[in-house]
N, C-alpha and C positions, 0 to 999 in steps of 0.2 A: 201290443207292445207300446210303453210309453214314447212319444218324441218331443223333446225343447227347444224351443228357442232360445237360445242364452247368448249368445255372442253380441258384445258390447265393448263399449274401450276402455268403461273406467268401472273401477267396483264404490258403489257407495259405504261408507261405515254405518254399522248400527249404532241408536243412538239410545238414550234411555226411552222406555215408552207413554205412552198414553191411549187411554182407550177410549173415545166417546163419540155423539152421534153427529150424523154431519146430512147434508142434503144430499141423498142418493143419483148419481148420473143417470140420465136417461138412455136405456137401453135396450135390448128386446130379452134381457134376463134379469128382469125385475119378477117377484111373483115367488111360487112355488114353481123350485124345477124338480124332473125325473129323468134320470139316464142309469147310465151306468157307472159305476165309481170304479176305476182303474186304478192301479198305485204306481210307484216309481220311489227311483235314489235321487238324492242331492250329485251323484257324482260317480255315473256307473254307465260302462261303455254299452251294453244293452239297452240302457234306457235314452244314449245321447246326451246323456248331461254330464258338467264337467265341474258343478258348484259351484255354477254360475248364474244366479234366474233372470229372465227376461225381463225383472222389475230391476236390476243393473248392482243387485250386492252380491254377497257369500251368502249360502245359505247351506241346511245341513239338514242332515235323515232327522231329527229331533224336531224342525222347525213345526209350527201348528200350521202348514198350508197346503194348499190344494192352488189345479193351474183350471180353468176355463176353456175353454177354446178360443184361438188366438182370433179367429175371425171378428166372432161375436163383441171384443174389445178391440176392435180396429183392421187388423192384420199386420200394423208394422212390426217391423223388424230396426234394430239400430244398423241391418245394413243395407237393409231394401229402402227404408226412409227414414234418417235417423229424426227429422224434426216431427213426423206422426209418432215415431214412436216413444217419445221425448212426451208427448202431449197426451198419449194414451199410456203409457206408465203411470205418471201422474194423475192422471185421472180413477185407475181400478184399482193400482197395489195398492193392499193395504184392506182393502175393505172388509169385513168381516159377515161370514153366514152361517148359519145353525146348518150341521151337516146330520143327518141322520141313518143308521140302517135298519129296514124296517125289518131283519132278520131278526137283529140282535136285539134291538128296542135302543142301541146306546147310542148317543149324540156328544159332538164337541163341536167348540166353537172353532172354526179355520178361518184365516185370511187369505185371500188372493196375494200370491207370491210366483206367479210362473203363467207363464202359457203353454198351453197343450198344441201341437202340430193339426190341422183340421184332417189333415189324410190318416186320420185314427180317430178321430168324433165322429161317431154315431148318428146318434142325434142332439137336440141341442141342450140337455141337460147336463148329456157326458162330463165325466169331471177326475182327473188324473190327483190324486191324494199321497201325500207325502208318505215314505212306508212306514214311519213309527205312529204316524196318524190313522193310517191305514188298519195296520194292527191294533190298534187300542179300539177301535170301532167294529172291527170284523174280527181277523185273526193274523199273525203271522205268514206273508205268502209266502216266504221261504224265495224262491228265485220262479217262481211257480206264474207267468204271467193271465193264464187264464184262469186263475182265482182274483175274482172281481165282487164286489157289491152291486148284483142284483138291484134295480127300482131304487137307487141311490136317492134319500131327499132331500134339496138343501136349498135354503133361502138367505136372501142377505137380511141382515136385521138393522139396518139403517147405522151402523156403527163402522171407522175406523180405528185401524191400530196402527200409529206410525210407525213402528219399531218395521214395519213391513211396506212402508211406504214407498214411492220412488224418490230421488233427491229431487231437491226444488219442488215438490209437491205443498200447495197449501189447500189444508180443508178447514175452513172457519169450521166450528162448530154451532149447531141448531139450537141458537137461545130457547124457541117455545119447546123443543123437545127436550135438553138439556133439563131444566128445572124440575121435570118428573119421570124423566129418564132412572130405572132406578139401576145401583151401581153394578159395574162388574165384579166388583170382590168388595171384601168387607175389609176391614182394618183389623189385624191382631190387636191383642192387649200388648205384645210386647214391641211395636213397633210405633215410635214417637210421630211417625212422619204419618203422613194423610195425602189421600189424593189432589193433585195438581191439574185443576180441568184450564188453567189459564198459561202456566209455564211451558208447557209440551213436556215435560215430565213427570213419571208416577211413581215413585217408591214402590213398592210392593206390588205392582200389579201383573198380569199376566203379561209375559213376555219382556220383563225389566233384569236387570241383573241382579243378584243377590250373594250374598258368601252363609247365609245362614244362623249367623250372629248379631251383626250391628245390622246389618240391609235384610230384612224377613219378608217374606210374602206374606199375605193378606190370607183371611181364612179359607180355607177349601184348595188353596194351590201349594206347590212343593217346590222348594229351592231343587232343583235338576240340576246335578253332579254329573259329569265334571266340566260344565258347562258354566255352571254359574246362573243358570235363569227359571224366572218364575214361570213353572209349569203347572197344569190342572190335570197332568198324568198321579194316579195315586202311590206309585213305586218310584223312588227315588235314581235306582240305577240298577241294571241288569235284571231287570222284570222279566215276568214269562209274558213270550212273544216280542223280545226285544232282540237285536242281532247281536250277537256276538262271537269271538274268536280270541286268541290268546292272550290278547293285549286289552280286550273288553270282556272280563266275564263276567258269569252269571253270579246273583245272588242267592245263596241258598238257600232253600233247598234245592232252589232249581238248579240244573245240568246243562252246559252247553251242545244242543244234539243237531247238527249237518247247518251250522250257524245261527241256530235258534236258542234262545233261554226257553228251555220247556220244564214244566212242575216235577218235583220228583215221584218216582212211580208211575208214571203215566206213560211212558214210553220202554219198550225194550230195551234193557241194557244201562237203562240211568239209573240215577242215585235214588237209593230205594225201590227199584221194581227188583220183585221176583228173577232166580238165576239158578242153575244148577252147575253152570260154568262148562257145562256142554252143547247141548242144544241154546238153550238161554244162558246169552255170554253177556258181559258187561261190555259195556265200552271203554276206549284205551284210558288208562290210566283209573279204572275204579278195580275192584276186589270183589272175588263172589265169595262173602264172609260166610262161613260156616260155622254151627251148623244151621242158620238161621235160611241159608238161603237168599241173600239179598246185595244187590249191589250199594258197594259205601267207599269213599275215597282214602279207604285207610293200608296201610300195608300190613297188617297183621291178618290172617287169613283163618287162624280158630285157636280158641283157648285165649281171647288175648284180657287183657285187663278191663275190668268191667263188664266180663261175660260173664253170664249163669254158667254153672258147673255142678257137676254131681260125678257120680261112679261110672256113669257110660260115657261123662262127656267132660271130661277135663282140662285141666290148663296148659297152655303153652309153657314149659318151664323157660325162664327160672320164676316165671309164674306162677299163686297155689292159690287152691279152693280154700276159702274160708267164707265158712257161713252161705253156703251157694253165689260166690259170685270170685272171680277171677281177680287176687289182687297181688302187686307188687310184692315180691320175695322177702323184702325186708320191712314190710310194712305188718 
């Protein structure tokens, strides 16, 4: 079960971002680490968090981060010591690590954005991952807390990203590394603006704002709807393995199934799988269309427009066969 430390007095605002390399703190998770990757919400009473991170802003199930063990970066707390923990924000939010799972083969880049409670670390590679991060790397845990990433691997790569920073944090940047540092994202053709390694802000980069027209991301990331920010997730909104519910749903094909965006067909009862509307029922609000057998979000149920028809299997009237296919009466 995930635990945070969030409680603080003030929330900081995000700000536009920057990604670049800075002189790494000395600490005893420097290196390649291995633990276990555990996931977690921005704001869910199971997991103790209220969308609040221990790095002192709002943060959200979308965000790219992952929390550490709170030890290993200090142990304060803003209410056990607010001036440590003042000193050790500033020092780790923000920083960026190649997270890997060596099930799947897939990697993203996260930043430190949270601390993990130590009476749930393992050992010291353990590492608690945001759940749309989570998901995009393994799968979907659904509410499912012992689906974890096995031998989790992830190292810091000498880079931060302010946008994830603590307030009053300053990380000069690494002149010798800087100049052969090569970039996080590339420049569109259709975006005039270019990275900013001197201003603290970046156009286009990951984790900046965007609307998709004048403000675009850089190649390889996607303006993230409805959010507004530059993400390296490759589906825009309501992906399979992404949470959703009435007010967030899924993209189609996919089906929203027990809060999950899952592929259609793949599951019981979704759009596109197999039905006979007895034993294999759809789920509420789809149709076991016949005679095809298949669930689809339509309210016509057989014969209807645009079906094949012939002698054994005809049209819904005011409906008629022509030419084997199911068309409008007056057409």
């Amino acid at each position: 079960m995930s635990k945070h430390l969030s409680v603080f007095a003030m929330l900081a605002p995000f700000a536009l971002a920057d990604i670049y390399p800075v002189a790494l703190p000395s600490w005893d998770l420097n290196g390649p680490q291995s633990g276990v990757g555990s996931w977690y919400r921005a704001s869910a009473g199971q997991d103790s968090t209220n969308g609040k991170s221990w790095c002192a802003y709002e943060y959200y199930n979308s965000d790219p981060i992952f929390a550490p063990s709170l030890k290993h970066m200090g142990g304060a707390t803003y209410k056990s010591n607010p001036t440590a923990w003042t000193q050790q924000t500033r020092k780790f939010c923000g920083l960026e690590a190649k997270v890997t799972d060596p099930s799947t083969g897939k990697t993203s880049l996260l930043y430190i954005g949270d601390s993990f409670d130590d009476q749930y670390v393992k050992t010291q590679g353990y590492i608690d991952i945001m759940i749309d991060s989570f998901s995009s790397l393994y799968r979907n845990p659904g509410k499912d807390k012992n689906i974890v990433i096995k031998n989790v691997q992830w190292e810091l790569t000498g880079r931060v990203n302010t946008k994830y920073t603590a307030s009053g944090a300053s990380w000069p940047s690494v002149s010798s590394t800087a100049s052969t540092a090569k970039p996080t994202t590339m420049k569109t053709s259709t975006s005039s603006q270019s990275p900013s390694q001197t201003s603290g802000t970046c156009t286009g980069c990951l984790g900046t704002q965007c609307d998709g027209k004048t403000i675009v991301c850089y190649d390889g990331l996607t303006c993230l709807a409805p959010d507004g920010v530059c993400s390296n997730a490759a589906c825009n909104w309501g992906c399979k393995g992404w949470s959703c519910d009435a007010s967030t749903p899924c993209q189609k094909p996919s089906s929203c199934v027990n809060g999950v965006c899952t592929a259609a067909g793949t599951c019981a009862g979704c759009v596109d799988s197999p039905c006979d509307g007895k034993t294999n029922v759809c789920n509420t609000g789809l149709t076991c269309l016949s005679p095809d057998g298949i669930c689809k979000d339509a309210a016509c149920n057989w014969g209807c427009v645009g079906w094949s028809c012939g002698a054994s299997s005809p049209c819904q009237a005011p409906s008629k066969c022509a030419s084997g296919s199911c068309v409008a009466a007056n057409a």
